[in-house]
Structures are given as C-alpha cells and as structure tokens.
C-alpha positions as protocol buffer text, in pm:
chain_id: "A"
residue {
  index: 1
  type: UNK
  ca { x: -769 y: -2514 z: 1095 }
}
residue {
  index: 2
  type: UNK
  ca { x: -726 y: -2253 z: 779 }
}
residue {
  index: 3
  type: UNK
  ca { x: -516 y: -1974 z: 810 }
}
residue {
  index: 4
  type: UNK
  ca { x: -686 y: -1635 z: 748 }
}
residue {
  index: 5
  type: UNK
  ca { x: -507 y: -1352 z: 597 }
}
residue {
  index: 6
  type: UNK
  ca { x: -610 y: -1001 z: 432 }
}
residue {
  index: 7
  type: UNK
  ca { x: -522 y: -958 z: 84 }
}
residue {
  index: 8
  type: UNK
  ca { x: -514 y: -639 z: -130 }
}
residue {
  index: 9
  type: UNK
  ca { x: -493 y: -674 z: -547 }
}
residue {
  index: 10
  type: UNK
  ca { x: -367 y: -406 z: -715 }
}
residue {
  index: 11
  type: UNK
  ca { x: -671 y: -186 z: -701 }
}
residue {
  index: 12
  type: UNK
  ca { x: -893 y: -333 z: -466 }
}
residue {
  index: 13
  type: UNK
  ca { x: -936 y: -360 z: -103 }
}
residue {
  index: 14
  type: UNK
  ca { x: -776 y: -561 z: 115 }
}
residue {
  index: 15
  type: UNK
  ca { x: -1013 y: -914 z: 136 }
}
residue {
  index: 16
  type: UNK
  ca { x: -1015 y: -1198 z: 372 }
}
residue {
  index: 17
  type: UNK
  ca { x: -873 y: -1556 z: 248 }
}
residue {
  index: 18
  type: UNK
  ca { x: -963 y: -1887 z: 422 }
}
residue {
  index: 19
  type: UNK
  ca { x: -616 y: -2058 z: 292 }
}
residue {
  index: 20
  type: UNK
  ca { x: -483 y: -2382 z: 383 }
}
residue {
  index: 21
  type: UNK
  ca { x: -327 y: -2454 z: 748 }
}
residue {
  index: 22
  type: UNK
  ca { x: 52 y: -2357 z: 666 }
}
residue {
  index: 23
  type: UNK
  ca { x: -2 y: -2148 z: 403 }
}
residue {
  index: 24
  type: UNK
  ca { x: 314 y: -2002 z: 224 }
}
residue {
  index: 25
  type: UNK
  ca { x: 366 y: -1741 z: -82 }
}
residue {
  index: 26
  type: UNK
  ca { x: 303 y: -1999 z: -401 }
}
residue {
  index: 27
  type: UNK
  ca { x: 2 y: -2135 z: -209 }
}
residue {
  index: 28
  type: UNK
  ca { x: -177 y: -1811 z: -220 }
}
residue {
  index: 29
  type: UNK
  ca { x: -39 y: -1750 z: -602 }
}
residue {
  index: 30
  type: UNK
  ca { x: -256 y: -2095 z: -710 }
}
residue {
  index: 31
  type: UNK
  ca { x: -557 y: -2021 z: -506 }
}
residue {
  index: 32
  type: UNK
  ca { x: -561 y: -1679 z: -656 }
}
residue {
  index: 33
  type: UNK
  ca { x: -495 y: -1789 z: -995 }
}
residue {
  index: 34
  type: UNK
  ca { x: -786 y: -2085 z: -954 }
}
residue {
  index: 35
  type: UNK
  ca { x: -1027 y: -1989 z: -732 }
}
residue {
  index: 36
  type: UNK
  ca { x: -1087 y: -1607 z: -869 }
}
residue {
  index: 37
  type: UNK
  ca { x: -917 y: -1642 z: -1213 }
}
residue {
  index: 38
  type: UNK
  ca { x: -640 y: -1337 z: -1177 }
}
residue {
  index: 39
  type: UNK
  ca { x: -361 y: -1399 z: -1415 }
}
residue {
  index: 40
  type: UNK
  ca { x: -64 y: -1394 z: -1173 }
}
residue {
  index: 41
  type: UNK
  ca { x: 201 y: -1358 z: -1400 }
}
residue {
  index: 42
  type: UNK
  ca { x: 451 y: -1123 z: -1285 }
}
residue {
  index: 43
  type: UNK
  ca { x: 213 y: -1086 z: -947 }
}
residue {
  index: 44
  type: UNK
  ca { x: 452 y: -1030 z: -647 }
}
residue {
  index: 45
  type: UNK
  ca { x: 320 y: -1065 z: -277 }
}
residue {
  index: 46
  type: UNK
  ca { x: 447 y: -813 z: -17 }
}
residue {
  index: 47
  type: UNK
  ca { x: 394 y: -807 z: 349 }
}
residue {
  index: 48
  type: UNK
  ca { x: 255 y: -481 z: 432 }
}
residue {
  index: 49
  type: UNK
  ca { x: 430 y: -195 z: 482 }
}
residue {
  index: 50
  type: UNK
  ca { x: 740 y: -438 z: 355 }
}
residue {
  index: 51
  type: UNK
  ca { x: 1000 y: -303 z: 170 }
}
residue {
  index: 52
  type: UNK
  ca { x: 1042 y: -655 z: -67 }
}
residue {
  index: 53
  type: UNK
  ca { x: 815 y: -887 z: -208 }
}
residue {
  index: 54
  type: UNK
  ca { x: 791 y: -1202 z: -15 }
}
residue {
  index: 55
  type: UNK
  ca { x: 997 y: -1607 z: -147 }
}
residue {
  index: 56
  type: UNK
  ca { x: 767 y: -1784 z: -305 }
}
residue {
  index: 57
  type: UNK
  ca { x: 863 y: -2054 z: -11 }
}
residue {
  index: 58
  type: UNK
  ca { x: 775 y: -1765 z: 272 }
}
residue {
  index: 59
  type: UNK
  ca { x: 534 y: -1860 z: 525 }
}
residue {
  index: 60
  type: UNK
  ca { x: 207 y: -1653 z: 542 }
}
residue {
  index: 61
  type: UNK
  ca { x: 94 y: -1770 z: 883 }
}
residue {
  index: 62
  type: UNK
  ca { x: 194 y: -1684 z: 1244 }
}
residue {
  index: 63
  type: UNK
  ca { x: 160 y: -1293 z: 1193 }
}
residue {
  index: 64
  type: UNK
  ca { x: 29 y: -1044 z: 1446 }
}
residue {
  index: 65
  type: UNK
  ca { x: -132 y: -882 z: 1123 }
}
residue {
  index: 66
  type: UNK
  ca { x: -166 y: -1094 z: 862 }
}
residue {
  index: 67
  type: UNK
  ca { x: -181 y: -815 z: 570 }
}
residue {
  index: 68
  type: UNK
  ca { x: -37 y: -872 z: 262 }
}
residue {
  index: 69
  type: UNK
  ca { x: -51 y: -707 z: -113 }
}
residue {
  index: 70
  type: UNK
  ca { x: -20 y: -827 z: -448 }
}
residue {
  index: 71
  type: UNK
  ca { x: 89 y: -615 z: -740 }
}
residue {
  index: 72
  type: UNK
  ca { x: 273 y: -633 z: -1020 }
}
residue {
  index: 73
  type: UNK
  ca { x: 546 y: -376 z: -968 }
}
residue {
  index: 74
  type: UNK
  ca { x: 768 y: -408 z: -704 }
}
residue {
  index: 75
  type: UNK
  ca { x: 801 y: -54 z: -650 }
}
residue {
  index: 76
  type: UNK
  ca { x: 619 y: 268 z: -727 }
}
residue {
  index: 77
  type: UNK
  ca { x: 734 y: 602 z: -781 }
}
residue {
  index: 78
  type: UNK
  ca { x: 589 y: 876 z: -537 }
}
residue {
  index: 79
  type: UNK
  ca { x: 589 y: 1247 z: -615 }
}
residue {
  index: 80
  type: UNK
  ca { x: 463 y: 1497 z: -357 }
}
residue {
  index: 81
  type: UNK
  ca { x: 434 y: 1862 z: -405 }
}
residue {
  index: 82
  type: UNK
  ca { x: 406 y: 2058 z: -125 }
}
residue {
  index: 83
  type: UNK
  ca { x: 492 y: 2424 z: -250 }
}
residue {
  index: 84
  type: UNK
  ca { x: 730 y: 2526 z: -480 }
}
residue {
  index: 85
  type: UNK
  ca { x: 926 y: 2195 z: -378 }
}
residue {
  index: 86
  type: UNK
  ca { x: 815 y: 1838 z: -501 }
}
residue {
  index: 87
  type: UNK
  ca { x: 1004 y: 1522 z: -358 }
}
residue {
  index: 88
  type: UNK
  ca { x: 1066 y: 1239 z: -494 }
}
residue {
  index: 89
  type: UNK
  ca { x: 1086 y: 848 z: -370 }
}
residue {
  index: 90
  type: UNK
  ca { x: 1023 y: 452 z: -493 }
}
residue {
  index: 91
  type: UNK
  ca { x: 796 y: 268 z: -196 }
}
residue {
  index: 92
  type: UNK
  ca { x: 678 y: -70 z: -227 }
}
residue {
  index: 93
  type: UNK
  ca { x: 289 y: -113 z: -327 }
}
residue {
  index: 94
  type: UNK
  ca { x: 244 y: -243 z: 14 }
}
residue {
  index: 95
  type: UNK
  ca { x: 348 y: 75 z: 149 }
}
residue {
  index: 96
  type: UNK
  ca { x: 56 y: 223 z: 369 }
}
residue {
  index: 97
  type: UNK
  ca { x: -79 y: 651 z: 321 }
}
residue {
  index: 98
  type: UNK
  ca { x: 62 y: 673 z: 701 }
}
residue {
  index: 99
  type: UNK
  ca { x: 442 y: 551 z: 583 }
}
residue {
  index: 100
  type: UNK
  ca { x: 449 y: 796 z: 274 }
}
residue {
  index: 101
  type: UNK
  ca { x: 268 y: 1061 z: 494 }
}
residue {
  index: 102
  type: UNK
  ca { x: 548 y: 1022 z: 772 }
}
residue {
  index: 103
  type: UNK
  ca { x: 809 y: 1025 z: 468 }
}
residue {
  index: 104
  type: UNK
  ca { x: 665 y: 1332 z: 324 }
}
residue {
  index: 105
  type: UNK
  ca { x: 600 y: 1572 z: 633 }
}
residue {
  index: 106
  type: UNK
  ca { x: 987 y: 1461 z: 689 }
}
residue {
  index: 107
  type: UNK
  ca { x: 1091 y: 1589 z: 349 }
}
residue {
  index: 108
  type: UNK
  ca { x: 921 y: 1907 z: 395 }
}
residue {
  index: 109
  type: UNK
  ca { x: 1073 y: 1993 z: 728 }
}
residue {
  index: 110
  type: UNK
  ca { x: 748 y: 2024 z: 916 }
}
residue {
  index: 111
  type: UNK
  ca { x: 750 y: 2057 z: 1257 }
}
residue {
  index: 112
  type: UNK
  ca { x: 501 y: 1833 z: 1498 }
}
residue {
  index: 113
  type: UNK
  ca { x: 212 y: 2058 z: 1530 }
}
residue {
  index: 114
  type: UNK
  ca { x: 253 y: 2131 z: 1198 }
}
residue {
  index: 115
  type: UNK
  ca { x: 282 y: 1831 z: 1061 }
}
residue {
  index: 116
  type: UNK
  ca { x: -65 y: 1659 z: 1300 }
}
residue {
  index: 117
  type: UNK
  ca { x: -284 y: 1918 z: 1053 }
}
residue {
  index: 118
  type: UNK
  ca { x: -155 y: 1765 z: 683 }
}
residue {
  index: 119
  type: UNK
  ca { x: -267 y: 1501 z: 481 }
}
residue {
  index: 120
  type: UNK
  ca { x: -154 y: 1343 z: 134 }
}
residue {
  index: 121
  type: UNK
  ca { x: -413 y: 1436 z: -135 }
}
residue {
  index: 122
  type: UNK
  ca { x: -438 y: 1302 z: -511 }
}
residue {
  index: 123
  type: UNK
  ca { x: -309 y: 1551 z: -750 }
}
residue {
  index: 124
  type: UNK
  ca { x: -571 y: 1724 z: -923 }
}
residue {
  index: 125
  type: UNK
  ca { x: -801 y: 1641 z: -688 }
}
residue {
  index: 126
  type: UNK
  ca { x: -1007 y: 1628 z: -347 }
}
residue {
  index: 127
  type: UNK
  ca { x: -947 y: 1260 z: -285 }
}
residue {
  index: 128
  type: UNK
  ca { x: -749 y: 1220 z: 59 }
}
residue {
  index: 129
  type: UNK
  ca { x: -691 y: 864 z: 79 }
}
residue {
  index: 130
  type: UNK
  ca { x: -698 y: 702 z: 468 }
}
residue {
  index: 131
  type: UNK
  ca { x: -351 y: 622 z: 590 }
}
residue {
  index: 132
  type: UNK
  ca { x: -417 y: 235 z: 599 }
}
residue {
  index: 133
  type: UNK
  ca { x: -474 y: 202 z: 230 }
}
residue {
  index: 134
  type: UNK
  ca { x: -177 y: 68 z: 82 }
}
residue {
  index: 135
  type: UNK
  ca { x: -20 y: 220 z: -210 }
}
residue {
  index: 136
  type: UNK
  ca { x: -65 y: 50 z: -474 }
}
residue {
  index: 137
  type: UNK
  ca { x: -454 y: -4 z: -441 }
}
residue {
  index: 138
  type: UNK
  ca { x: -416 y: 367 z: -587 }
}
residue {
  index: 139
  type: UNK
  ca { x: -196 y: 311 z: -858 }
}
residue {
  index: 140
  type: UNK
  ca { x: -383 y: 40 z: -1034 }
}
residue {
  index: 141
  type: UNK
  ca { x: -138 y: -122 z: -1300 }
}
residue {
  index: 142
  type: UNK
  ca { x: 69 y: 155 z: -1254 }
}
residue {
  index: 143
  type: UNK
  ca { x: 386 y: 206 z: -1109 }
}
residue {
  index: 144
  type: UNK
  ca { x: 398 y: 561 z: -1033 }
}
residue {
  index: 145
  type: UNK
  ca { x: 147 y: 816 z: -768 }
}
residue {
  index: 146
  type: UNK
  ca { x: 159 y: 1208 z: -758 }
}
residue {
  index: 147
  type: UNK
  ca { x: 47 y: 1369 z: -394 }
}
residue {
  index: 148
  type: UNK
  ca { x: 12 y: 1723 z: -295 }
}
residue {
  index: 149
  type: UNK
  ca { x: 70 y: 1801 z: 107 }
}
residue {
  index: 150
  type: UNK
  ca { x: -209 y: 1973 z: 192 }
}
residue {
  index: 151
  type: UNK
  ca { x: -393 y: 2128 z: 521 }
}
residue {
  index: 152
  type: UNK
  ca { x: -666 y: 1917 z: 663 }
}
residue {
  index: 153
  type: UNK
  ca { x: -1026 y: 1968 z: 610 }
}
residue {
  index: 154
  type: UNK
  ca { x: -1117 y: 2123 z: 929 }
}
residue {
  index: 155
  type: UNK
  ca { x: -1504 y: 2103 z: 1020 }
}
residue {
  index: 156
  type: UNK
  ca { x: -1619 y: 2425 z: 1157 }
}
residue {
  index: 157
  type: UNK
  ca { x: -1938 y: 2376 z: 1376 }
}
C-alpha cells in the first residue's frame, strides 16, 4: 500500500503524492525530480509548521498529518508592520499564516479580543492569505515576506 502525503513547492499548493510504502526524504527528492521534472538542487523538505528541514534518511510515513514543504531556503525573513512599529523574525517556509499570525499579535502586545479581529495582510495590498497556507508558497524563490497587521474585513449585513 502507497503512502500518501501533501506536498507544497515553493509557490504552489499543497498536492497529494501516491509515494512508495516507506517512503523517506530522498525518495520524494527522485520522484519529484523524475516524475514532474523540478530541478531539486538545493530543494529542502520541511515538515509543516517545522522549524528544520527534514534528513534525507527521515521517514515520511506514520504522520497524523502528513504535510510537508519543499523550498529552497531554509528560512525566510518576516517583516510585519503594525503601526509605527515593524517586527522582525526568520520562520521556516513551512511555517503556516496561523504560526506567524500568533507570533505577530504577540509582538504587538494585543490583548485576546483584540487580537480574534486581526489578520496578516500582504504589504501593499488587499491579499489576506488563509492561516493554513504555508509561508513560503508566498515567497516564491524568495527568502524574505513583508505583512501589515490589520483589522478584519467585517461584513455588515
């Protein structure tokens, strides 16, 4: 029976991956390299939400949630402005909107209620991205992602 994991690139969304039984790390680095052509050099795999990219040797079965990224930087900068204040902080491309959202809202000294009604947003522009999109799927080949902290949207009806 093939193992079946979720796998983001870079840019793209996460996709599922029929891989071998006991699939580890260097397993998934040939089938991507074969079967859809991506030139892995310098591609590191990270667990979601993991601070470190994964051994080449580490298994990539027998997870509760089987989510994994692959990028080439192992980490990217994050800048959020909120105010006059901007922080500052290097997350893993596997890092999900919810983690730098938590980290953020933390930085700015938000209280609970306070925090519940704020949301990353791109800099520049309108583009809130969902909290289970991973980091780096909004960096591209880039290493580096600038946030404001903004109110929510709230639908008045």
């Amino acid at each position: 029976m093939k193992s079946v994991i979720f796998l983001a690139i870079e840019a793209d969304a996460a996709d599922r991956i029929d891989i071998g039984e006991t699939p580890i790390v260097s397993d998934l680095i040939r089938f991507l390299e074969k079967e859809r052509g991506i030139d892995v050099a310098e591609l590191l795999i990270f667990k979601e939400d993991c601070d470190e990219p994964l051994e080449h040797h580490h298994p990539l079965h027998g997870h509760d949630h089987p989510v994994f990224h692959a990028h080439r930087c192992r980490k990217v900068h994050v800048s959020v402005h909120y105010g006059h204040k901007t922080f500052e902080f290097d997350f893993a491309p596997s890092a999900t909107i919810a983690k730098v959202t938590r980290w953020a809202i933390e930085e700015a000294g938000l209280g609970r209620e306070e925090a519940a009604e704020h949301v990353l947003q791109l800099h520049g522009t309108s583009t809130q991205p969902s909290t289970g999109a991973h980091l780096g799927s909004l960096t591209g080949k880039h290493c580096a992602v600038v946030f404001d902290l903004v109110r929510k949207k709230l639908v008045q009806g």
